[in-house]
C-alpha positions in Angstrom: -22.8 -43.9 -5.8 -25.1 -41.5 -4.7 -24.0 -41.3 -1.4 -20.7 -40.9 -2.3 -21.0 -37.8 -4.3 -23.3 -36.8 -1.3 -19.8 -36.9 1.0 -17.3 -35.6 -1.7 -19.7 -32.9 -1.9 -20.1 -32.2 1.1 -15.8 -32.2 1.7 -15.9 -29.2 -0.9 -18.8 -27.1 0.2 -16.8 -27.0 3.4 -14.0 -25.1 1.1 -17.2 -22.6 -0.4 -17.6 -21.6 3.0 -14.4 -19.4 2.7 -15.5 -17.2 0.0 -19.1 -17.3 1.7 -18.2 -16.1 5.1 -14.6 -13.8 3.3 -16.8 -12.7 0.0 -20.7 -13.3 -0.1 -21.8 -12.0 2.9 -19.3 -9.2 2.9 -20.4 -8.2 -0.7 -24.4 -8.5 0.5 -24.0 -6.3 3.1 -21.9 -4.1 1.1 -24.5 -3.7 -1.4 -27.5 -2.7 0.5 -24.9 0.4 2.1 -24.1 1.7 -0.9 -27.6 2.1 -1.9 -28.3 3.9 1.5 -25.4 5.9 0.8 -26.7 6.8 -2.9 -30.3 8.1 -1.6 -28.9 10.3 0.9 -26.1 11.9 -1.2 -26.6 15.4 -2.1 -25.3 17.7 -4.9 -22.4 19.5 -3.4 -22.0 23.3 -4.5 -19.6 25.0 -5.9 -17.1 27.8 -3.9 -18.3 31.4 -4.4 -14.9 31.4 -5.7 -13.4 29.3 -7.9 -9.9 28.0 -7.1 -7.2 28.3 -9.4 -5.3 24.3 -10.0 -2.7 23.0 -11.2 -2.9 20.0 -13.4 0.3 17.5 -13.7 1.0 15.3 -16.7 3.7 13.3 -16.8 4.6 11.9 -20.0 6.6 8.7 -21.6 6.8 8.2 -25.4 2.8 9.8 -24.9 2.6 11.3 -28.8 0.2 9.1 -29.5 -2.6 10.1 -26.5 -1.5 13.5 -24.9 -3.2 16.2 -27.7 -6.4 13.9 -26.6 -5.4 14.6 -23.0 -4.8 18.1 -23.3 -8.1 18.4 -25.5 -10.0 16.9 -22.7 -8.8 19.8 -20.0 -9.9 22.6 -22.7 -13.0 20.5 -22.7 -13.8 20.5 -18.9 -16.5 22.8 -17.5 -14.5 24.0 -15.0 -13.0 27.8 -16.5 -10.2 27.1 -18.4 -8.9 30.4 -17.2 -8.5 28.6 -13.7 -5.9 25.9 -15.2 -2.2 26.0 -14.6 -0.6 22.8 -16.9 2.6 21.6 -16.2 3.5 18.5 -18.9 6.3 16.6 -17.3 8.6 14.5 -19.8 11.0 12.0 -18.6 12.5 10.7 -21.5 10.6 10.4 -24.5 11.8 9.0 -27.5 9.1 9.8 -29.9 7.2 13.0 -31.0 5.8 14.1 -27.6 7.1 17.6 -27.6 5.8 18.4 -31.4 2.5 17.4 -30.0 2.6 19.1 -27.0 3.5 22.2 -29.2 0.2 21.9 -31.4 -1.9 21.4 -28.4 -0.3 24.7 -27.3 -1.3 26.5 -30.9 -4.6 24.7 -30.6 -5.6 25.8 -27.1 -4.3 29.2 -26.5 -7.2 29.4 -23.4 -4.8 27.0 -21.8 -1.7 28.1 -19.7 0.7 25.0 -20.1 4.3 24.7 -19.5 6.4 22.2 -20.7 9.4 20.6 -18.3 12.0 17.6 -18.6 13.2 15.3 -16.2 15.0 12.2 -17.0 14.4 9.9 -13.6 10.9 8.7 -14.2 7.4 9.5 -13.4 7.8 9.8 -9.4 10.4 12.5 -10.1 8.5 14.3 -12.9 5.7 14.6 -10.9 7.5 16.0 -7.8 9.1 18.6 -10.0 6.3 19.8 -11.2 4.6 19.7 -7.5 7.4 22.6 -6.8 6.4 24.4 -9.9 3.1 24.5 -8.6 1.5 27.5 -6.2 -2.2 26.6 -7.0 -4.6 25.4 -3.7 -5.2 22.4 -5.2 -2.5 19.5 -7.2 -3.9 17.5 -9.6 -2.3 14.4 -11.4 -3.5 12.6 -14.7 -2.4 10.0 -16.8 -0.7 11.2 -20.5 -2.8 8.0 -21.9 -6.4 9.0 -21.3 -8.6 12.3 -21.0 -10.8 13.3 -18.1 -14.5 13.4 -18.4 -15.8 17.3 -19.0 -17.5 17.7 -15.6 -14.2 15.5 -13.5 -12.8 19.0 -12.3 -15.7 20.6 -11.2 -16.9 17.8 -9.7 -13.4 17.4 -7.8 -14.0 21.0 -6.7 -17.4 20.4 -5.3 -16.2 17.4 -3.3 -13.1 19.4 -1.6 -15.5 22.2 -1.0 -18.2 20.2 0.6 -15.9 18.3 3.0 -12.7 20.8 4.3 -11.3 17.9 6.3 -10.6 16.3 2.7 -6.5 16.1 2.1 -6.7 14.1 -1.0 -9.1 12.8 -3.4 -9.1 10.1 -6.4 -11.3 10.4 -9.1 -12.8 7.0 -11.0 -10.8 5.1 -13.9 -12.9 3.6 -16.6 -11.5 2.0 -19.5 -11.9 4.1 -22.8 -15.0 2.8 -24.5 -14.5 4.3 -28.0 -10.9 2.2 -27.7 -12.7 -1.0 -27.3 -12.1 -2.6 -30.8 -11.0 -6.0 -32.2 -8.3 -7.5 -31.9 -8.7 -8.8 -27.8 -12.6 -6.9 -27.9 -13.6 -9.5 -25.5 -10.8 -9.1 -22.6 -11.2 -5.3 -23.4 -14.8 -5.8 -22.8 -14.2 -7.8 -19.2 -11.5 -5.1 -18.2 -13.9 -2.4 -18.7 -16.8 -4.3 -16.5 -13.7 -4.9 -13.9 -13.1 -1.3 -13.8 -16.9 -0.2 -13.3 -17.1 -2.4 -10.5 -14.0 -1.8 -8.6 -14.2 2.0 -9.1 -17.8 2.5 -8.9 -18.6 -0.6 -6.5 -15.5 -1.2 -4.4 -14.0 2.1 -4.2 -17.2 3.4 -3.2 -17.8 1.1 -0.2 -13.8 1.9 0.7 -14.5 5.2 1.1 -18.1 5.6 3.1 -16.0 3.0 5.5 -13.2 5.4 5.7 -11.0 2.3 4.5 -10.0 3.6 1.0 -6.6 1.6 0.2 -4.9 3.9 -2.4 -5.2 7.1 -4.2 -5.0 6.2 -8.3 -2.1 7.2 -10.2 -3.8 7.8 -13.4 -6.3 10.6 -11.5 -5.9 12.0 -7.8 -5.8 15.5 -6.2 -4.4 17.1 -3.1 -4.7 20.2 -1.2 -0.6 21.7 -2.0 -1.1 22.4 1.7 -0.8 18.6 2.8 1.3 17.5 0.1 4.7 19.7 0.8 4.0 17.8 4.3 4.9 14.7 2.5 8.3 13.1 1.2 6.3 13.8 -2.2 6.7 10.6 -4.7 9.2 7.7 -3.3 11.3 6.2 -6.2 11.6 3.2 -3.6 8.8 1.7 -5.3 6.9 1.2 -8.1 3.5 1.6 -6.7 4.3 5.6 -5.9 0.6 6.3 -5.9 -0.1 3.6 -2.7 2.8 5.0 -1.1 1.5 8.6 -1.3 -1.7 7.2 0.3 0.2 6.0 3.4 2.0 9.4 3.8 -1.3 10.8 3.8 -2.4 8.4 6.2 0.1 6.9 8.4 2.5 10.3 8.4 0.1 12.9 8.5 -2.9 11.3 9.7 -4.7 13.0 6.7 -8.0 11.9 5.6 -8.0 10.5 2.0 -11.3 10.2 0.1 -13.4 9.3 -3.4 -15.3 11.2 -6.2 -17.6 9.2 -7.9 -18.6 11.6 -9.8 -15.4 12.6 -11.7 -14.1 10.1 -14.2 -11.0 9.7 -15.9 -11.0 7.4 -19.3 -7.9 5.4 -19.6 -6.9 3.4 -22.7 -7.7 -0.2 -22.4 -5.4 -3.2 -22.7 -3.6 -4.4 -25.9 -3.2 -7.9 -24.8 -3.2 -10.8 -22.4 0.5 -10.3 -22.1 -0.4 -6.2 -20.8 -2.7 -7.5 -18.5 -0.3 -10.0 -17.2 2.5 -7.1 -16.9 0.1 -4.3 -15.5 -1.6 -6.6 -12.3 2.3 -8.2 -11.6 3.4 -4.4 -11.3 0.4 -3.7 -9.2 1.0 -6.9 -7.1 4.6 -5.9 -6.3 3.8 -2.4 -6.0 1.3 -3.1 -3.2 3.3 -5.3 -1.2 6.1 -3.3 -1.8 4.3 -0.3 0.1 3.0 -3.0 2.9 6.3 -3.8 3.8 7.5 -0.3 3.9 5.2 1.2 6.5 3.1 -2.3 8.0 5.9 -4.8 8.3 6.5 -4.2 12.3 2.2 -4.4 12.4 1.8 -7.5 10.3 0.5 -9.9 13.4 -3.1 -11.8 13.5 -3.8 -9.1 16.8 -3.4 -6.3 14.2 -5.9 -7.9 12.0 -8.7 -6.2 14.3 -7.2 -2.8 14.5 -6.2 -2.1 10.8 -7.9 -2.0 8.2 -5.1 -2.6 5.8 -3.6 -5.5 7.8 -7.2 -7.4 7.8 -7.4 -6.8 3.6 -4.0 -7.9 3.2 -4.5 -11.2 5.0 -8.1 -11.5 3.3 -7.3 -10.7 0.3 -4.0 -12.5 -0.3 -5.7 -16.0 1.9 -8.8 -15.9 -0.7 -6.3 -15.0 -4.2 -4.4 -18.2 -2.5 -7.2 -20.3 -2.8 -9.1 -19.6 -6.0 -5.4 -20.7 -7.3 -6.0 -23.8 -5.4 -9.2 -24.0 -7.0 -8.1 -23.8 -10.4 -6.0 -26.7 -10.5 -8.0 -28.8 -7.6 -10.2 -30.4 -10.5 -7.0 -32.3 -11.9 -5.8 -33.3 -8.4 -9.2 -34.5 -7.0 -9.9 -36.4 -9.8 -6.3 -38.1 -8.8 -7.6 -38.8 -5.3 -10.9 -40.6 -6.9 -13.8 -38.1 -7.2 -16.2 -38.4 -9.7 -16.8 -35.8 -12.0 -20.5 -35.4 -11.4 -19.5 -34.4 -7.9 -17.1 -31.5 -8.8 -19.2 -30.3 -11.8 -21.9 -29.6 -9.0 -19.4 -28.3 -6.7 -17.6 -25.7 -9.7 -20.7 -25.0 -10.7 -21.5 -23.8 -7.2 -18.7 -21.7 -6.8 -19.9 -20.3 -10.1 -23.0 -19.5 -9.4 -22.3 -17.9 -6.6 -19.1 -15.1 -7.9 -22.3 -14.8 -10.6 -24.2 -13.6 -8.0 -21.8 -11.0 -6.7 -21.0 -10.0 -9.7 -24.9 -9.2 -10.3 -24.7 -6.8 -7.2 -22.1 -5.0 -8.1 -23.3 -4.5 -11.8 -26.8 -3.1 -10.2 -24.5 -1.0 -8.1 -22.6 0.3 -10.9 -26.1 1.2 -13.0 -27.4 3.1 -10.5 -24.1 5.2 -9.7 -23.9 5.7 -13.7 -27.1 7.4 -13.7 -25.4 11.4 -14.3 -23.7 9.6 -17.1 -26.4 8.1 -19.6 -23.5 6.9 -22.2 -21.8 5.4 -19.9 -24.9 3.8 -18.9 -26.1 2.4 -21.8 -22.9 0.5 -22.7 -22.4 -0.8 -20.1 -26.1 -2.5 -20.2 -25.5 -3.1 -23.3 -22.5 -5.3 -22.9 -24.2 -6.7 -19.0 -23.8 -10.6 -20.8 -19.9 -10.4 -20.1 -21.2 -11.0 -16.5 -21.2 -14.2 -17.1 -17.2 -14.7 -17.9 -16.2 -12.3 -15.3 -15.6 -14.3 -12.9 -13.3 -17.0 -15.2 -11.3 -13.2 -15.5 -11.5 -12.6 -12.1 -9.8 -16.2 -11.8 -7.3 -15.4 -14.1 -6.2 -12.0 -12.4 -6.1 -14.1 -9.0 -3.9 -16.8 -10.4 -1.5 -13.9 -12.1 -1.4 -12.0 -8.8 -0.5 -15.3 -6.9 2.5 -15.3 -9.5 3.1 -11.9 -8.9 3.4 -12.4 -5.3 6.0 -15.0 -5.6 8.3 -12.8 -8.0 8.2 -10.2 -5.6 9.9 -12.2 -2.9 12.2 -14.0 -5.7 13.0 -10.8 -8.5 14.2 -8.0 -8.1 11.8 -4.1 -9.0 11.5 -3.3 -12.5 8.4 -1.2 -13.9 7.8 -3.5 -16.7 8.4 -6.6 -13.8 8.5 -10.1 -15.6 6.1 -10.6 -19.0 4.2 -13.3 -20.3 6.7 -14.3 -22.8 9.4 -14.4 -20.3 6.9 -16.4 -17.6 6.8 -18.6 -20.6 10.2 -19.1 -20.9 11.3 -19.9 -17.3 8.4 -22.2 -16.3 9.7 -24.4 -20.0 13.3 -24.3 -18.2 12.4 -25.7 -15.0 10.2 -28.4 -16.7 12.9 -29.4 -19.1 15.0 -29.0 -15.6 13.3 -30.9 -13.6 12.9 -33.5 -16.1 16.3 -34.2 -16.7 16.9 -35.1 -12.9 14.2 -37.2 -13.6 15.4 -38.9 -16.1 19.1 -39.3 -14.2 17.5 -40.4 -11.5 15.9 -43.1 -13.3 19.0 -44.3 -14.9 20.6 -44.3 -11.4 18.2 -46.2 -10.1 18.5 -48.8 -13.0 
């Protein structure tokens, strides 16, 4: 008996090698740079001066979160006197204007103009990017507000590094927002945020291999972006495809603030969740197919970055999919359950592990930002379910990947409820062919 677990055992540790050699040893190494990278960064100063720039909100049915937004600009530490607002609706139902309005009565400081354009975000921003004349562009998210010090720290950064053409700031989920009901999946987001912003964003960018700018908070030097096509409505991932203009067009250099946060509101909902990472799974791919689909080859895989974490990426979601539902097949095929507890609980272990790196990563980066901080120590125990979320998000890209080839582009893309629905018809479907295929048989 013993012996036999020994082999099944060792059958499945040859599958934990993938996420070893694709995951483990990449994150190990990953972590001991970005703690080289933290000692030797320096406080950038400010230009003698200051840059005037223009700030870009789109808005959608926003009444609910934009006076919070606006509030958040008058807020900054960067002279309000410097701010040119442009709040871009494209077809709001609800009481965005009359909002807009008081912010205007409540902020005089702030120069804000408000324009209308019914074709969606990619087109509102791009009409305000003609309105604009400032040095630098800056876009933000109607549903959340920018930390005080975001701006000036965006500044700094450009004016440190000249060869910068575009920047994106960090996206945290709004801690004050993270109430009952779904406290415990807004708790995991926010930890998944942290980590990917402050961890993997980070390591992106000090290996020059930063994927995509963030629509909720990115800035541009005007100069570079009237080079562009500005926002494509070919796709619904408009902030990915602005990052390969920058890149693959211009052959600009795109980079990352770590020191300028935006707050976004958090998820309502598993069926959000489920929505928001389909949209970003299509998005993605979308933009891959645009610009990399004559590159996509196993010899490209050594020469682009983007090719190699598109292969890597979608190979690994693939199999923690297989994982998930391996217990129920294995079992068919005759292991024991003492053997693949052990081997789950290894694979367990060891995403705990990685997710212990990046959380001492994130710690140290939140040092300027004590709050921040101390919440997120405070709530360190979700550690220890994020990587059944991190399963879930692989399993709901892998279904996000499949729609893409199958469905057609919509920015809500397919929800839960509908998922529901169609995976109930092709049961019911499938078996009624069972069923006349039984009677045929008889």
């Amino acid at each position: 008996m013993f012996d036999q677990t020994i082999l099944q055992m060792g059958f499945w540790i040859t599958w934990l090698l993938i996420p070893v050699i694709f995951e483990g040893i990449p994150m190990i190494i990953n972590f001991f740079q970005l703690l080289y990278y933290y000692k030797k960064r320096k406080n950038s100063p400010l230009p003698t001066f200051l840059p005037i720039l223009s700030i870009i909100i789109p808005t959608y049915n926003s009444s609910k979160t934009l006076y919070k937004c606006i509030k958040s600009l008058a807020d900054s530490t960067y002279p309000t006197n410097l701010l040119g607002i442009y709040v871009v609706d494209n077809g709001s139902h609800d009481d965005t204007f009359k909002v807009f309005a008081k912010a205007q009565t409540a902020f005089p400081q702030l120069q804000m103009q408000w324009l209308t354009t019914p074709q969606g975000k990619s087109s509102a921003l791009n009409a305000a990017i003609y309105q604009a004349k400032s040095q630098y562009i800056i876009n933000i998210d109607s549903d959340g507000w920018l930390e005080k010090s975001a701006l000036t720290n965006i500044v700094r950064k450009f004016n440190a590094n000249p060869n910068i053409d575009a920047l994106t700031g960090v996206i945290l989920t709004d801690r004050h927002a993270i109430k009952t009901p779904h406290k415990l999946l807004k708790l995991t987001e926010y930890i998944e945020y942290c980590q990917t912003f402050l961890a993997g964003r980070n390591i992106e960018n000090s290996n020059n291999q930063l994927f995509t700018l963030s629509g909720a908070f990115s800035a541009f030097k005007r100069e570079t972006l009237i080079k562009t096509y500005l926002y494509s409505n070919d796709t619904i991932s408009e902030d990915t495809d602005m990052t390969f203009q920058i890149r693959y067009n211009l052959k600009g250099t795109v980079s990352f603030c770590d020191d300028a946060i935006f707050y976004s509101e958090p998820i309502n909902n598993l069926g959000e969740l489920y929505t928001q990472r389909q949209r970003w799974q299509r998005g993605e791919l979308e933009v891959i197919s645009k610009y990399l689909s004559q590159s996509l080859s196993l010899k490209m895989f050594f020469h682009n970055f983007q090719i190699r974490r598109l292969i890597i990426d979608h190979t690994v979601t693939f199999l923690k999919t297989i994982w998930m539902f391996a217990l129920f097949i294995l079992l068919g095929f005759g292991y024991s359950w003492r053997s693949l507890l052990i081997s789950y609980t290894l694979v367990y272990l060891l995403y705990l592990f990685l997710e212990l790196l990046s959380s001492i990563t994130v710690y140290i980066y939140l040092k300027e930002f004590p709050q921040e901080r101390k919440f997120y120590l405070k709530h360190s125990w979700i550690l220890f379910l994020q990587p059944f979320y991190n399963l879930l998000n692989s399993f709901i890209r892998c279904i996000g990947i499949i729609n893409t080839s199958t469905t057609t582009t919509t920015w809500q893309g397919t929800n839960l409820t509908q998922e529901k629905r169609r995976v109930i018809q092709i049961i019911k479907k499938d078996f009624k062919e069972i069923i006349k295929r039984k009677d045929y048989d008889d």
